[in-house]
C-alpha positions in Angstrom: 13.5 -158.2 104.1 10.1 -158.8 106.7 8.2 -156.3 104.5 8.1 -158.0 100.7 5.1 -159.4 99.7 5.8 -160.9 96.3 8.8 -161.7 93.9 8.9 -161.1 90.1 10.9 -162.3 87.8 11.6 -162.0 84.2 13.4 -165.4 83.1 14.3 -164.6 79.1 16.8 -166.8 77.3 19.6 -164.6 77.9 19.1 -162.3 81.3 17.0 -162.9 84.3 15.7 -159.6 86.0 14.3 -160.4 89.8 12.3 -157.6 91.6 11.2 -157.6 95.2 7.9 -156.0 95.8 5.8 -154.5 98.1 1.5 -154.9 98.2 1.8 -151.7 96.0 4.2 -152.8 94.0 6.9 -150.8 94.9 10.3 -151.9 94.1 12.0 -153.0 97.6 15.4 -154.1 95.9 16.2 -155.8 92.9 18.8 -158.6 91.0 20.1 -158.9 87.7 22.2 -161.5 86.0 23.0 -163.2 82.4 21.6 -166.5 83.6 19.2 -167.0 81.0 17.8 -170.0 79.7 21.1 -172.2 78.7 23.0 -171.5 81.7 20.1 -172.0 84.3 19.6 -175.4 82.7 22.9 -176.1 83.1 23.0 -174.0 86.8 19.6 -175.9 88.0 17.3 -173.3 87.9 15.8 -174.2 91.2 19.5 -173.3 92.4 19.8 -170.5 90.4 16.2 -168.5 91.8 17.2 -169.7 95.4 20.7 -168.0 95.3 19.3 -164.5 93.9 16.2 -164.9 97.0 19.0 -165.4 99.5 20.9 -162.6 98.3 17.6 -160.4 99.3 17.0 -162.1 102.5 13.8 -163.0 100.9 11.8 -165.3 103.5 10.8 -168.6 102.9 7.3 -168.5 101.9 7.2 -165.9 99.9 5.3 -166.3 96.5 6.9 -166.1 93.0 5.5 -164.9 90.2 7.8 -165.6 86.7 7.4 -164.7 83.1 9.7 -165.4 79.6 11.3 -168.2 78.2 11.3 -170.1 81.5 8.1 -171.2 80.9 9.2 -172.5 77.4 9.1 -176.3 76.7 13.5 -176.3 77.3 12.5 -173.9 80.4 12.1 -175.0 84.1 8.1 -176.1 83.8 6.2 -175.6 80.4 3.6 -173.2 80.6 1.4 -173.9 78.0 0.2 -171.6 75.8 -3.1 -169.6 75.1 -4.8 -169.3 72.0 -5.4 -166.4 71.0 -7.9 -164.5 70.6 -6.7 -164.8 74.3 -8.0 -162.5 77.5 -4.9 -161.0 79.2 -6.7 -161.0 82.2 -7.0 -164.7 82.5 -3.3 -165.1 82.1 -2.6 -165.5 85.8 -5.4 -168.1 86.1 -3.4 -170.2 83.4 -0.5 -170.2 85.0 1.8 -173.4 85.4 2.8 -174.0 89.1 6.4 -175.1 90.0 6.8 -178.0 92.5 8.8 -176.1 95.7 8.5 -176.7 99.2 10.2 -173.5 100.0 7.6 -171.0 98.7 4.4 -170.8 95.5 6.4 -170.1 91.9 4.1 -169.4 89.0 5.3 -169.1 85.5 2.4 -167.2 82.9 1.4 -168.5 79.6 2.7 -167.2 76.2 0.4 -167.1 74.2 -0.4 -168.6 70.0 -1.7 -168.0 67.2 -3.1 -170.9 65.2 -4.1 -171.5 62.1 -2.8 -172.4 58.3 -0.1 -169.9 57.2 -0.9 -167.8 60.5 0.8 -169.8 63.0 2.6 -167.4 66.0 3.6 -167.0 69.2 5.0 -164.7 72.0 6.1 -165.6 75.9 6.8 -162.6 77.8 5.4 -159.9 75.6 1.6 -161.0 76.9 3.2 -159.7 80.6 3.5 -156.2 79.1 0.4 -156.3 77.7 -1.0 -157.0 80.3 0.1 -154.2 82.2 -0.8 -152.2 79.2 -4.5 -153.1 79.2 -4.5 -152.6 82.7 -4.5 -149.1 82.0 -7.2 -148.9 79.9 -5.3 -149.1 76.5 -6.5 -150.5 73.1 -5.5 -150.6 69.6 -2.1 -151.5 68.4 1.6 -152.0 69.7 4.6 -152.6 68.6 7.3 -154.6 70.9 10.6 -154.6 69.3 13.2 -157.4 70.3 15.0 -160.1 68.8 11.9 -161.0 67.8 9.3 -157.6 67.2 6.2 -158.0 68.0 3.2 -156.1 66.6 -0.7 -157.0 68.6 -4.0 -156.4 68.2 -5.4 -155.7 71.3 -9.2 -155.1 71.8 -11.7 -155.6 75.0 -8.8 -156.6 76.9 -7.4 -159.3 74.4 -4.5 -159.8 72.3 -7.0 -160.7 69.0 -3.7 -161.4 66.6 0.0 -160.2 66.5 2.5 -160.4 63.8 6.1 -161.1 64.7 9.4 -160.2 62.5 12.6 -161.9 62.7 14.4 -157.7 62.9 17.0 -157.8 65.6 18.3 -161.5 65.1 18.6 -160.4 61.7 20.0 -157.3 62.4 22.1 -159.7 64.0 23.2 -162.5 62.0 24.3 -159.9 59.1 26.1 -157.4 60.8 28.5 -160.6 62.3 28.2 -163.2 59.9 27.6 -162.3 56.2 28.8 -161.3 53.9 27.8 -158.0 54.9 30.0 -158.2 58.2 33.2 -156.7 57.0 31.4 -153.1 55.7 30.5 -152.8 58.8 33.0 -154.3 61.7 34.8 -150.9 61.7 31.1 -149.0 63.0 31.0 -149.3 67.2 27.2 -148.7 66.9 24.2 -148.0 64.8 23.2 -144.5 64.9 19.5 -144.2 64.1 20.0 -140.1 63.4 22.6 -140.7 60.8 20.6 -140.1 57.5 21.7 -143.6 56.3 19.1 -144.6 58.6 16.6 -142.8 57.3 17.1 -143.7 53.5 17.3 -147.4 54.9 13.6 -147.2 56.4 12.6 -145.1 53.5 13.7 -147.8 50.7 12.3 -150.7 53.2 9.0 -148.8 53.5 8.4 -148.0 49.8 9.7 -151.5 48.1 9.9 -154.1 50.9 9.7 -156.6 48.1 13.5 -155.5 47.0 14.9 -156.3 50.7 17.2 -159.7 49.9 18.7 -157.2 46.5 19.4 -154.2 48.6 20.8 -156.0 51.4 23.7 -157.2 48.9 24.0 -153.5 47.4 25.4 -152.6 51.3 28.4 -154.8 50.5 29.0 -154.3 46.3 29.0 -150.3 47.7 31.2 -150.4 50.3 33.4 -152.3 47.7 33.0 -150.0 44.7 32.4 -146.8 46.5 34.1 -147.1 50.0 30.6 -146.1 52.2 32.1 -145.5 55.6 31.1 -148.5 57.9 28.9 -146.5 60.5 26.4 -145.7 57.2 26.8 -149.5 55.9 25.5 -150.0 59.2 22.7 -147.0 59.8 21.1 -148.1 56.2 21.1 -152.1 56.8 19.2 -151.5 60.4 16.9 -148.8 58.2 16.3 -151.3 56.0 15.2 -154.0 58.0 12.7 -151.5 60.5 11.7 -149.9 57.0 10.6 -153.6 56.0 9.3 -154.5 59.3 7.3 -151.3 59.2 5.8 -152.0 55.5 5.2 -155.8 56.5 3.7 -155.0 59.9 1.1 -153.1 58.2 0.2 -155.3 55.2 -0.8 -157.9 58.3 -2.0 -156.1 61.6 -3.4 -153.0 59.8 -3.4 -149.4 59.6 -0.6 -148.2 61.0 -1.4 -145.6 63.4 -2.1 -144.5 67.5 1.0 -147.4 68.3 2.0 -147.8 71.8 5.8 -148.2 71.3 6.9 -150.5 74.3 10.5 -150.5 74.7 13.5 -149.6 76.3 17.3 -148.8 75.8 18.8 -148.3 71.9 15.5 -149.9 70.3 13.3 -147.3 72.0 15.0 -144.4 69.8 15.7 -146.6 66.7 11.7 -147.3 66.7 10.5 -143.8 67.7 12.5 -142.5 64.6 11.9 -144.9 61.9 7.9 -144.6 63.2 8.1 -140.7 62.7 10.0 -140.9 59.4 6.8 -143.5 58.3 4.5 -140.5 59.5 2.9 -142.8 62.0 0.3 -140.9 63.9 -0.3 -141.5 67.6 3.2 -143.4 69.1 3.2 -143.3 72.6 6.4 -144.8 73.7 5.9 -146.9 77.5 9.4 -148.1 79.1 9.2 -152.0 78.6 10.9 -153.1 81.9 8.2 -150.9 84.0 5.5 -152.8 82.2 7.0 -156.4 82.7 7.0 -155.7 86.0 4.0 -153.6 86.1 2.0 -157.0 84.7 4.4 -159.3 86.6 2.6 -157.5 89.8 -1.0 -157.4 88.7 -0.7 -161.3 87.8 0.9 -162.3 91.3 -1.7 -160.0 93.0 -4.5 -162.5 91.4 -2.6 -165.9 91.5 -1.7 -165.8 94.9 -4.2 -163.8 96.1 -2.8 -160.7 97.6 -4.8 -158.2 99.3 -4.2 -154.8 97.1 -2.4 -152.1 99.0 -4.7 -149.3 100.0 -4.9 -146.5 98.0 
């Protein structure tokens, strides 16, 4: 592969995602695997980025740029964090350098937020961002994950964020709770089922009432026989609906959101958003803007002459 001129790659705890790239950052071919965090460290993950590069022919030499939990303190090389307010622009400069003979491998910064009773922090999201404010964007968006997201972005910075605990949530009481048998009969969440929607409505209006109405899933499916898929349509309702109602009590108003995400969470966001009234969502695919940011940071770190436009 003579003609790559960088590498990305998005190193979460879970998945790694490798793209080959050209000066324009064009995608020249691509890897994908479930060799996260816990089984690179067990893998090497020297080993593990080397097998995927020779898969591609890449060329000794080639420079690396890497995001996500890689950089985490259990990841390959910490990569400390910024404190924000923190200029996404200055991400690349920060980054932590790998020792290889082989080839340059960066991994970028998360980045915190300090402070009594405000403490945060993201790794990975900041990528996107950064890809965000690279076209010219300001104001607020909302990341959903595991972990959602929800930054303040001004003059190029992320100024604060707020993250919710949603999906693991989402999670932890659809497979062990005691909410878990309403629901093991529902194959997946369906965010038009109107369950859905009076989930995010109750979350919205009494957010206070979330720990009560989560138990009211199970005591109905006992006493009333709610069919699984709704047990399942209201508790993810809920939990957005709460998100939603928390996110704006400490970000802010609630409006002009760039929605950054991909797959089932996309569409699960986009409607409980509309059924808030949210003004203003602009939904942006996640994986092009990890990528998108990935590129701009290796073009800077390594020093990469820009394709011509």
């Amino acid at each position: 592969m003579d003609c790559v001129s960088h590498v990305v790659v998005d190193w979460g705890t879970s998945s790694f995602r490798l793209w080959a790239l050209n000066r324009a950052g064009g995608v020249l071919a691509e890897r994908r695997s479930a060799q996260g965090l816990l089984a690179a460290a067990s893998e090497g993950f020297e080993h593990v980025l080397d097998s995927h590069l020779a898969a591609l022919s890449v060329p000794e030499g080639v420079p690396v740029m890497m995001c996500g939990m890689v950089g985490a303190r259990a990841g390959w090389v910490e990569a400390a964090y910024m404190d924000a307010p923190a200029r996404l622009d200055r991400l690349a400069e920060q980054a932590a350098q790998v020792p290889s003979a082989r080839r340059p491998i960066r991994i970028l910064p998360g980045i915190a937020q300090r402070g009594a009773g405000e403490a945060d922090v993201m790794r990975g999201e900041e990528t996107q961002l950064l890809a965000l404010v690279g076209d010219g964007f300001e104001g607020l968006a909302c990341l959903p994950g595991t972990h959602s997201k929800w930054v303040v972005v001004a003059q190029g910075q992320v100024q604060r964020f707020a993250t919710f605990l949603t999906g693991e949530l989402f999670h932890l009481l659809r497979s062990g709770s005691v909410i878990a048998p309403a629901v093991e009969a529902a194959a997946v969440m369906n965010p038009r089922a109107p369950a859905f929607a009076r989930g995010v409505e109750d979350g919205l209006a009494a957010p206070e009432t979330l720990a009560n109405r989560l138990f009211r899933l199970r005591a109905s499916w006992l006493l009333e026989g709610t069919a699984p898929a709704d047990t399942l349509a209201r508790l993810s309702g809920l939990l957005v609906g709460s998100e939603l109602a928390g996110a704006a009590r400490q970000v802010g108003t609630l409006a002009n959101v760039a929605l950054v995400a991909s797959g089932p969470a996309a569409e699960v966001y986009e409607k409980a958003l509309a059924l808030a009234g949210v003004p203003g969502v602009v939904r942006h695919d996640a994986e092009r803007l990890v990528r998108s940011g990935l590129h701009a940071a290796a073009l800077s770190a390594f020093r990469l002459e820009r394709a011509s436009a």
